[in-house]
N, C-alpha and C positions, 0 to 999 in steps of 0.2 A: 655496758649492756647488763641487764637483767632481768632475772625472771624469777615468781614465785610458782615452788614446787608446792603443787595441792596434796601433797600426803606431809609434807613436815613444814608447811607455810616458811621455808628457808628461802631468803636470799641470796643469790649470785653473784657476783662483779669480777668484772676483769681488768687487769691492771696490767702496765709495763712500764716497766723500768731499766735504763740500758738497754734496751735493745731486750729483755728479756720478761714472756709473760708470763703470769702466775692470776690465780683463782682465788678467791676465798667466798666458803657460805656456809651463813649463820640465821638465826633467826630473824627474822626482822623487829621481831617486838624485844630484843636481846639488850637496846639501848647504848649499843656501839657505833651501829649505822650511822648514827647523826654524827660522833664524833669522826669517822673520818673522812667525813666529805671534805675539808680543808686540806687537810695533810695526802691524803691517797686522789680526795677527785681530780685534780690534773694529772692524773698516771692512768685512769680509766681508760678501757679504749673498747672498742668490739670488735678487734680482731678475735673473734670465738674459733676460728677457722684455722687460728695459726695456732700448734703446739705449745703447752705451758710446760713451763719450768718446775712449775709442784701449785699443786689445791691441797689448801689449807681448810680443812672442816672444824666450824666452832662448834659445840655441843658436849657430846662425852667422849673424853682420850678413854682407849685403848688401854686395858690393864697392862701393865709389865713387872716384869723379873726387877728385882732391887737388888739380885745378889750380886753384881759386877758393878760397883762404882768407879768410873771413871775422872771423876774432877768433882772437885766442889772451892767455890770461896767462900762460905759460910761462916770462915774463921779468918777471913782478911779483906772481905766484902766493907765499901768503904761508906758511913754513916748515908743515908740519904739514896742507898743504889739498890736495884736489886740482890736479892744473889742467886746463886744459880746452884741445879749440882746436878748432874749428869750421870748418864747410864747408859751402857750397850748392853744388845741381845742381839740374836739371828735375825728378830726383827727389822733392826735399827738403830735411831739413836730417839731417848730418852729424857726429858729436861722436866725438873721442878724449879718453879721461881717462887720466891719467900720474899712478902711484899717487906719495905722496912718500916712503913706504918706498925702493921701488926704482928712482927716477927712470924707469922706463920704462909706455911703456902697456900696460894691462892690460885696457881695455875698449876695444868701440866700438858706437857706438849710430845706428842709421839711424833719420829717421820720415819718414813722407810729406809731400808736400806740404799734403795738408788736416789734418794728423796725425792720424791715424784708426787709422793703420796702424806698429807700430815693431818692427825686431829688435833683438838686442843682445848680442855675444859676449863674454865673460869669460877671462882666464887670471888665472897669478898663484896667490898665497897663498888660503886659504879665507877670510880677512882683508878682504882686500884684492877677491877679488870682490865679498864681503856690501857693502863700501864703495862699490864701482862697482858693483853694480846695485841700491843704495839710491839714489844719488844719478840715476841714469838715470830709475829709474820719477817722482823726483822733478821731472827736467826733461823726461816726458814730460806729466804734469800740467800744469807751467807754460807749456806752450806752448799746450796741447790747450785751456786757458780762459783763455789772453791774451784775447779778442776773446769772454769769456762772461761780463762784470760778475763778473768772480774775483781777486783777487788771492793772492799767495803771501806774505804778509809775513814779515818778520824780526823777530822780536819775541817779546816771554815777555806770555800772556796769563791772566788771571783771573774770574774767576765770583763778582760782587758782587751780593749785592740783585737778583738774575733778569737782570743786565749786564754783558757783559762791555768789561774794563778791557785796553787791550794796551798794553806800554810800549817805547819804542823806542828806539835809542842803538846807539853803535858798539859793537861786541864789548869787552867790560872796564869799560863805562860801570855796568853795576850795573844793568841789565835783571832779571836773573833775582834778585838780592839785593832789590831791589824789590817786586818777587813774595811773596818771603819775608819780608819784613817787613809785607806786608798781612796775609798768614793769622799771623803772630803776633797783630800787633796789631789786627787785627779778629776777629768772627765770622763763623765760616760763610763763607770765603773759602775757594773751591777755583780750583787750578791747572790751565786748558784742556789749553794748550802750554806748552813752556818754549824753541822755535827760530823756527817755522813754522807758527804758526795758520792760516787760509784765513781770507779775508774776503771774503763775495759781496752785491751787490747785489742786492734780489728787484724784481718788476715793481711792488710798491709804492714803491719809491725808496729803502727802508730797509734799511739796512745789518745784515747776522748774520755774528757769527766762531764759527766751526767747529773743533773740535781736530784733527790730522793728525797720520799715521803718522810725521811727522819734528818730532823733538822736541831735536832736539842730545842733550846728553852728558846731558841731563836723562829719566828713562824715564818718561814722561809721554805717554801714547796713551790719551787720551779720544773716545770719540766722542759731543760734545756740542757743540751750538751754545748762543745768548747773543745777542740783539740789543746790537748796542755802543753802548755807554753813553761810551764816552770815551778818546780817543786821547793818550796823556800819554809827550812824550820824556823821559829821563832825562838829566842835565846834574850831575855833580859840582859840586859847590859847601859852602862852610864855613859853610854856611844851610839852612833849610829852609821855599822859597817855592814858590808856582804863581801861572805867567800863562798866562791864556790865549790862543790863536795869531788869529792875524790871516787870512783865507781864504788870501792869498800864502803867510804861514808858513806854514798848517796843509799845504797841497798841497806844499811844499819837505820838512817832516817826515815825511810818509809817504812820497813820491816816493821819498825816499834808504833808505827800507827796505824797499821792495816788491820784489822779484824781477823781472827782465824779462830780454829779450832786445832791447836798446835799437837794435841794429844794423839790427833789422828794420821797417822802418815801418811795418806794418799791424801789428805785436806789441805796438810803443811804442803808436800811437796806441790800442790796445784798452786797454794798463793805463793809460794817462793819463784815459780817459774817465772808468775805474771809479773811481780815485785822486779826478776830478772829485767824482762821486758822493758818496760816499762821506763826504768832507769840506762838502758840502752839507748833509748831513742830521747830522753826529757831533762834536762840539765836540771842539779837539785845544789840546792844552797843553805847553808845557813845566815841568819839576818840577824847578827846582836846588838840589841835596838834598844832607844826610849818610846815608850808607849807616845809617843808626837807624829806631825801629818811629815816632818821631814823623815820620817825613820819610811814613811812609805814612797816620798819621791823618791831616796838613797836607794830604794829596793827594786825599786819599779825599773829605776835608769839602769843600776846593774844587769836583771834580768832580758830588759828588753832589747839593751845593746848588746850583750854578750849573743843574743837570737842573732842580730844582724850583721 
């Protein structure tokens, strides 16, 4: 749904994701709109009527205090990423992102203290904004359901047998070739995500992964949930085995691929609860594997007979 407001010609939309809604509006002649009708237009909805999670306004952030720096990777920020670097006030919380094109900043993003509320101003390339207010509404999300049984994973996710399968591993670990080797060498395997699937916990105690607007370099925007059937890291190896995790292990494997803002104690302790969760109810594995379509029947048969 949308509308334009006749005093700042800004556009509207309403999006959800997991189960949760959120707003953003911007100009319309801003030159963003068009890019995220692929990535956001299947999460559009009109529920206007049901409460959001936080609106996000593009245009001009909010000055802030710089005298409390809370984080920066500025100085271990990895070739090719953004970086980021953080700030609290009474306000809230604070973020500058420094594009790696042109080592300077190009964004800044304010939200409230209950984040409910965000602005967020853009310079820079047409590039390089889409980048910085991709990654913004992303870490408006993340904050907004720290403390909502949500997490933000990192991970390339699949659609097996009515379950979905997420796999997880450092970036170059063979996450997303993992993926591809299941819908070869199975049936009827479709891909959620292939960066950042959502994983929430419902009042039943049962875990469902969701596909989301952030997909990495992969264009992959489904909007479809999957009760999860099975958390499997990926582990290079000149083999192809699965074991299954120990409760310590399985919480240490997700732990390191969840998203958080660890800085802040009531954001840590919300994802550690749900990370809790989560691995309560969802068997997690490691898969030391050769990047071939056997490393995904071996993974497939372990996971889905151990369900049965």
């Amino acid at each position: 749904m949308q509308f334009m407001d006749k005093n700042f010609m800004n556009i509207s939309r309403t999006y959800k994701v997991a189960g949760h809604v959120f707003r953003i509006e911007m100009d319309g002649d801003c030159g963003i709109w068009e890019k995220t009708s692929e990535p956001y237009g299947p999460f559009e909805t009109e529920e206007e009527a049901e409460p959001s999670l936080f609106s996000l306004t593009v245009g001009e952030a909010e000055a802030f205090d710089r005298s409390n720096p809370v984080y920066s990777n500025l100085d271990t920020v990895e070739p090719g990423f953004i970086g980021l670097s953080v700030y609290r006030s009474e306000a809230g919380h604070h973020f500058e992102f420094t594009q790696p094109m042109s080592g300077s900043v190009n964004g800044r993003l304010s939200i409230t203290e209950d984040f409910s509320r965000a602005s967020l101003s853009l310079e820079g390339s047409e590039t390089e904004r889409w980048l910085t207010f991709n990654t913004a509404v992303n870490f408006c999300f993340l904050l907004s359901t720290s403390c909502r049984d949500t997490v933000l994973t990192h991970a390339s996710c699949v659609l097996y047998q009515g379950k979905a399968y997420l796999f997880l591993g450092k970036s170059g670990t063979g996450k997303s070739t993992h993926s591809r080797m299941w819908m070869r060498a199975l049936q009827d395997v479709v891909l959620m995500n292939d960066d950042h699937p959502v994983v929430r916990v419902g009042e039943d105690g049962k875990a469902t992964a969701y596909g989301s607007p952030w997909s990495g370099k992969t264009r992959c925007y489904k909007n479809m949930q999957a009760p999860v059937g099975g958390i499997i890291r990926i582990s290079r190896a000149p083999y192809n085995k699965a074991r299954r995790l120990s409760p310590v292990e399985s919480y240490a494997s997700l732990m390191t691929s969840c998203s958080g803002m660890t800085w802040e104690k009531a954001l840590a302790d919300g994802r550690d609860r749900t990370i809790q969760s989560v691995i309560a109810g969802v068997p997690c594995w490691v898969m030391e594997c050769l990047p071939d379509e056997d490393a995904a029947r071996v993974c497939a048969k372990a996971v889905t007979e151990r369900q049965a």
